[in-house]
N, C-alpha and C positions, 0 to 999 in steps of 0.2 A: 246703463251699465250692463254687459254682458254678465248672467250668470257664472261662477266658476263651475269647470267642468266637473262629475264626477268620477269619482274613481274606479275604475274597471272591479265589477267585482270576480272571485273565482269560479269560474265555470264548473259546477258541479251537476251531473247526470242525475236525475231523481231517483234511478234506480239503483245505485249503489248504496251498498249499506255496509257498514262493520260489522264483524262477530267476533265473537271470543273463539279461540281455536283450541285445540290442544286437550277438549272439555274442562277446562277453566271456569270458574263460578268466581263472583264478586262478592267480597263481604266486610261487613265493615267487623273493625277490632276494636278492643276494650278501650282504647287509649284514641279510638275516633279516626283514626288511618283507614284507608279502602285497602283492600288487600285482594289480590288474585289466587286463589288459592287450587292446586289439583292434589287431594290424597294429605300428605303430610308436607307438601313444597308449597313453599308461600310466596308470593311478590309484593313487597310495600309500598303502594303506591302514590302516598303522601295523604294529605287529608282535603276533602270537598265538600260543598255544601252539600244538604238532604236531597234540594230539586235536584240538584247533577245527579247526585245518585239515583234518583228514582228516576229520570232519562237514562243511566249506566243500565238498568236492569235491562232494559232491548236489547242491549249486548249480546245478552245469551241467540234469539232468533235473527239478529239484526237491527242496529239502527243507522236510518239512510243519512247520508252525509249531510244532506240538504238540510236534515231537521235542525243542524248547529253551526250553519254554514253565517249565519247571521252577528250581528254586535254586539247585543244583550248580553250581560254580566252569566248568565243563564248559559249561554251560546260560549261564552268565551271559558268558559267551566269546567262545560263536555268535552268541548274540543281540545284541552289540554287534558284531562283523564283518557280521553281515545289514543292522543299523540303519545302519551307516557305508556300506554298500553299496547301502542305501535313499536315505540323501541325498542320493548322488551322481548317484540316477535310473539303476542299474546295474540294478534288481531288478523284474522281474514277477510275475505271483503265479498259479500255475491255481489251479485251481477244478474238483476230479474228480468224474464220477457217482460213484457206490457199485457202479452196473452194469458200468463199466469203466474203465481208465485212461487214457481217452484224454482230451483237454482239452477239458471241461464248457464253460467259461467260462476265458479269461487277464484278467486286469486289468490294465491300464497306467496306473502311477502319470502323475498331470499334475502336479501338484507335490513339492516334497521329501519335506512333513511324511506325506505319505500311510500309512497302514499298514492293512489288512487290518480293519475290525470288522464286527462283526454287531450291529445293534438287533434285542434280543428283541422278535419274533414270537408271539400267541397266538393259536387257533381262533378267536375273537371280534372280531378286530382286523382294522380298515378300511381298507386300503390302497387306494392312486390313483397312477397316473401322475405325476409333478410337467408342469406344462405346459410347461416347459424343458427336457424328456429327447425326445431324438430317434433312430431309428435311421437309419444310412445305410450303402452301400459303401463300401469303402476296399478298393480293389485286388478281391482274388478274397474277402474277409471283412466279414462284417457288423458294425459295432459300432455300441453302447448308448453316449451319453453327454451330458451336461447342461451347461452353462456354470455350472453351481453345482458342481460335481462336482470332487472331488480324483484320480479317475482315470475314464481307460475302460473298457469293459466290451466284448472280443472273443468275441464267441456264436460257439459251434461246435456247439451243438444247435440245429437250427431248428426244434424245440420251444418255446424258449423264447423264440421271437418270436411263436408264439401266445399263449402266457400274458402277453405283455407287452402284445398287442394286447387282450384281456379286459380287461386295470384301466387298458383308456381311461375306464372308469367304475369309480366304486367297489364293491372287493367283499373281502366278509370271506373273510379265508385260512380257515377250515373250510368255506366254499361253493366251495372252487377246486376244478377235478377232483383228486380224492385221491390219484392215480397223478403228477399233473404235480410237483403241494403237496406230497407228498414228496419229490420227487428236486430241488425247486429252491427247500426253503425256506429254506436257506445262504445262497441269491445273493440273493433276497428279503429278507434279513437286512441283509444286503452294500450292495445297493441302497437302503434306506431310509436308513442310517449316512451313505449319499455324497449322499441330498437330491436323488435320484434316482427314489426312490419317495416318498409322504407317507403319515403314519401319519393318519386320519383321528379326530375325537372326533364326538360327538352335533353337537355346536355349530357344526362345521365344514361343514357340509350335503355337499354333493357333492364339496367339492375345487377347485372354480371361480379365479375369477382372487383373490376378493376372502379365499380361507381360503387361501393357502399357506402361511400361518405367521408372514412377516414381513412387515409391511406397504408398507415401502421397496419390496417387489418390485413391488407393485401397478401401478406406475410405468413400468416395463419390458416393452416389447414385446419377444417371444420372439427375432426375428430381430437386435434392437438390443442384445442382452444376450450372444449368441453372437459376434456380429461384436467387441463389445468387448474380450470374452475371448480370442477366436482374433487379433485384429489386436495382442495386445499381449504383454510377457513374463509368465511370471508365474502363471499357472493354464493352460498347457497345454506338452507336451512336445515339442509341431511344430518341425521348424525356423525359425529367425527370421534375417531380415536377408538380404541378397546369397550367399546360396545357389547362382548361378546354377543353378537345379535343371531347365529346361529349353533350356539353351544348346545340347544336344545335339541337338534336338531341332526349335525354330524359329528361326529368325536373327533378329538384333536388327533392331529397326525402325530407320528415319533420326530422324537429330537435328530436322530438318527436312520435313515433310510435302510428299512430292512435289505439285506443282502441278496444278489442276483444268484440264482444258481448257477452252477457250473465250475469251472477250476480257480484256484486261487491262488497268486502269487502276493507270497507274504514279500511288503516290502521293509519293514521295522529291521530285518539283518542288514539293511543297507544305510541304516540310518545311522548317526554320528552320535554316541552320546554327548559333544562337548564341541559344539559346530564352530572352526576355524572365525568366522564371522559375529558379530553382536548384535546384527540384525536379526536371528531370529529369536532372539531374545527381547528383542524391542517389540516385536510383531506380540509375542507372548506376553510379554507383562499392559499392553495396550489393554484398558478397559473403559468403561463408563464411569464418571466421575458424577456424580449427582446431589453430594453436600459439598457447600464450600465453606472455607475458612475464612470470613469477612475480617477476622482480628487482622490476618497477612493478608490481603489482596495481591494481586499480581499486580505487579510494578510497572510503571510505561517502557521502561528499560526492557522488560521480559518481555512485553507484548511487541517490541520495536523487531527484537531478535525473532520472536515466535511468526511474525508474517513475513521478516525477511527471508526465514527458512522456508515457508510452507506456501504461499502465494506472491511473491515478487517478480514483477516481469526481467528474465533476464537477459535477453536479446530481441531486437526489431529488425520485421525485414519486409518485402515488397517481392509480391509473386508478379509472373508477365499472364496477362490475361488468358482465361479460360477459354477464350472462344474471339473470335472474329469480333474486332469492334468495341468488345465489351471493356471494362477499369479495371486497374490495377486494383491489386488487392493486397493492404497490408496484414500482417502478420506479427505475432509476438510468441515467446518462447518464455514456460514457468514452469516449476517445481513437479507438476503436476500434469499428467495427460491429460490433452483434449481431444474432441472428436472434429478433423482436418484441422488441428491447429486452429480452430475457430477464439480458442479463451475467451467465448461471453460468461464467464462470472463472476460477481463484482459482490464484493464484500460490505456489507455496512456494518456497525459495531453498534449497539446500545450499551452503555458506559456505566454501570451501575456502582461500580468498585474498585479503581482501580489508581492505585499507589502513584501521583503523578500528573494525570489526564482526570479535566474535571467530568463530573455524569454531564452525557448526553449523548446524542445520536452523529455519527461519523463515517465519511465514505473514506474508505482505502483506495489512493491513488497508488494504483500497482507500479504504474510507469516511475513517478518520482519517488516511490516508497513515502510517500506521508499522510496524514491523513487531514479530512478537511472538515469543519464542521457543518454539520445541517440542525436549522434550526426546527427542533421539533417540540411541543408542549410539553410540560410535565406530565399530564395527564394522558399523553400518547405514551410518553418512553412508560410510565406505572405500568399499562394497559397490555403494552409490546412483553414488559419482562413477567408481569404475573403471569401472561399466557404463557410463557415458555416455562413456567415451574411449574403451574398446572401440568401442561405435556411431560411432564418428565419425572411427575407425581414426588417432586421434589422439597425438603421441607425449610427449602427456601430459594430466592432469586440467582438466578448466576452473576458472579463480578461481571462478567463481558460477555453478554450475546452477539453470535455472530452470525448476521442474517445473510444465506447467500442467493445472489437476485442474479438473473440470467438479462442480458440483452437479446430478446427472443430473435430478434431479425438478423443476428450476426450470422445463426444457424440456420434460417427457415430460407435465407438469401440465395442459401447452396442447396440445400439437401429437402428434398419433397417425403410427405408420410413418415419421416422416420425423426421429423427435425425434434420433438418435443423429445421423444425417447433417448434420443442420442445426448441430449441437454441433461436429463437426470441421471445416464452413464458419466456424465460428467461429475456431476455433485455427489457419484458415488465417489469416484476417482479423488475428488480433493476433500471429501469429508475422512478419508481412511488419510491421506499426506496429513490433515487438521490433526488428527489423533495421536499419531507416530510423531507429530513436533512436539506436540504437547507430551504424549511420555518421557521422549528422549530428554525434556528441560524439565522433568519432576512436575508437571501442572496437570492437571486435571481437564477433561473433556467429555462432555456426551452430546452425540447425534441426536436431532428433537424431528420426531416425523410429523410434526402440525406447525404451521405459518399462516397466518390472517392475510390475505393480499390485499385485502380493503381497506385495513389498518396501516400499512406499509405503504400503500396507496398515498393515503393522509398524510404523511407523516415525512414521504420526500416529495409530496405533489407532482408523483411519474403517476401516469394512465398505465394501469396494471396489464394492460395488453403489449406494451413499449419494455417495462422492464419492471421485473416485479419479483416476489419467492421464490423460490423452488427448493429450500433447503434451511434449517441452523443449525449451530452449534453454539454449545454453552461452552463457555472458557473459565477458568478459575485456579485458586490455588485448592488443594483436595482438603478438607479436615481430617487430620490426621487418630484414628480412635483411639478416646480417653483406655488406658493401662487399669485396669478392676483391682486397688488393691487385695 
């Protein structure tokens, strides 16, 4: 009788190891929980045996993967205290020569799910640069990283900024110098896994714009794909939001732009006190709305009317081709300017409140005006709407968020360098239409300048490079303030 096979175990590099980042220390608490603690902020990490813990203490210098890569109760311990300490973004990873211990390479995870792999490497095999991997400064340190990329890469060999400047063209890892190819074919491993490096085939020729793999990218210019990444939450570990991180530093500007010299024509004598019109009174009483009344929700009725006014498509048409040879191009006409009449913005709703329409997650079919349901967790839509009350430092959740997501390729198809830019003149354009409907029907509105695209990601299972954030809006009925007798 043939033996049964075994099971492939996980290829792990002996030189990688975990660390706690952030200077994070572990400690246990009174009630027997592991806790992470920096200064007075704490992480609860649940509770573990003593040996885990006394394997956790490497944490602080590193402990290598390999040491709980195994089956033992022991094994299986740590490696659920590393992984909980993974998701919470507590954990870096070195990356050591074999020549010394000192740090080869750190990794800095940019999302949760990140962990440590290597894509097998052979002497024969074609690696390239992906054309999305950049190196730059950050402080007194160099680092590697890509807007495709689930972490950083902080080089502490400037070694291995020459071998990275080599496969600006293609070259086969047994043509690498043999001396470099050894000591960095770990990170080369590492690097391919994050789509930071690409494996190349016959078929792929050079590596150019048109072989990276996925054809969506095609679409994206290098600086419009970084900017979307770093401007939003969600694939990177930057701070986000009112940080004041340079208040120390420069003084804030005026509210108001001090005056030019030279002559001045007052225009106020030209102005109407009591303007024939009601829009500029509409424009005036427009504000930010950030408590809602959960007793009245807005009704499906109101919300039926509020997207017929402010995003409904209201005519379709068919242009004759741009050029010799090339397709027809259709078109749609709505409420609100776009940049060529492109309208890639597509609405989706998180349902939290609302008189009618049960909670949950919904795309706005412009074309038919209805909406469609998308099945997303509970634990996505909680996740989706707390963040946007956080953003909005609001002292509760909005009845209807309204997430606005772009079809990046409808703009990047026509328009080179300016396609990303042009996309958030957009979602200026219909976040002030969102505002102005919602005054005009007495409801309540505030712009939110932070969106997760990773979460969003999850949540309609779109590949956030196809069709992802760029914008919300909170919807609601306004609380009206209690009268002080």
């Amino acid at each position: 009788m043939r033996a049964p096979r075994k099971k492939p175990t996980r290829k792990i590099a002996p030189d990688i190891a975990a660390r706690l980042g952030h200077h994070f220390s572990l400690q246990i608490q009174p009630d027997g929980n592991i806790a992470a603690i920096l200064g007075d902020y704490s992480v609860n990490l649940g509770q573990f045996s003593a040996a885990a813990m006394d394997c956790a203490r490497h944490l602080s210098t590193g402990l290598p993967l390999a040491s709980f890569a195994g089956k033992s109760a022991l094994a299986r311990d740590v490696d659920a205290l590393v992984h909980r300490l993974a998701r919470q973004g507590l954990l870096e990873y070195r990356l050591s020569s074999s020549r010394n211990t000192q740090d080869f390479v750190v990794i800095e995870p940019q999302v949760p799910e990140y962990w440590p792999r290597r894509a097998k490497l052979g002497s024969r095999d074609t690696i390239v640069l992906s054309r999305f991997a950049f190196l730059r400064r950050r402080g007194n340190e160099l680092v590697l990283e890509s807007p495709r990329a689930g972490a950083l890469f902080r080089i502490g060999d400037p070694a291995i900024a020459a071998t990275l400047a080599a496969l600006s063209q293609p070259r086969t890892i047994g043509k690498l110098d043999q001396k470099t190819a050894s000591s960095t074919l770990h990170l080369l491993e590492l690097l391919l896994d994050s789509q930071i490096l690409l494996k190349l085939d016959a078929k792929d020729g050079q590596g150019l714009r048109v072989n990276e793999g996925d054809g969506n990218l095609v679409l994206w210019d290098f600086h419009d794909l970084v900017f979307h990444t770093r401007s939003t939450e969600g694939r990177q570990a930057n701070p986000v939001g009112a940080a004041f991180t340079y208040a120390g530093v420069v003084p804030p500007s005026p509210a108001v732009r001090p005056p030019w010299a030279g002559s001045k024509i007052d225009l106020r004598k030209f102005s109407s006190p009591e303007p024939n019109s009601g829009f500029p009174k509409l424009l005036r009483e427009r504000h930010s709305t950030r408590d809602f009344d959960d007793k009245n929700p807005v009704t499906l009725g109101e919300l039926a009317q509020f997207l017929d006014t402010s995003a409904r498509v209201l005519s379709e048409w068919k242009s004759e081709p741009y050029f010799e040879g090339g397709p027809d191009v259709t078109y749609s006409t709505r409420p609100y300017p776009s940049a060529g009449s492109a309208y890639e913005l597509e609405l989706y709703l998180t349902v939290a409140n609302c008189d009618g329409l049960a909670r949950g997650l919904y795309h706005y079919d412009a074309g038919s005006h209805a909406l469609v349901a998308i099945n997303a967790s509970p634990q996505q839509l909680q996740a989706h709407l707390a963040a946007a009350q956080f953003a909005m430092d609001a002292p509760g959740q909005p009845q209807i968020l309204i997430t606005i997501a772009a079809r990046f390729g409808r703009v990047s198809w026509k328009y080179s360098s300016i396609a990303y830019s042009l996309i958030l003149k957009d979602v200026g354009s219909l976040i002030q239409t969102l505002y102005l409907s919602a005054t005009d029907m007495g409801l309540g509105g505030c712009a939110i300048g932070s969106t997760n695209i990773d979460l969003f990601a999850k949540m309609t299972e779109l590949e956030f490079h196809i069709e992802g954030p760029v914008g919300q809006f909170a919807l609601g009925r306004g609380r009206t303030p209690e009268v002080q007798g």
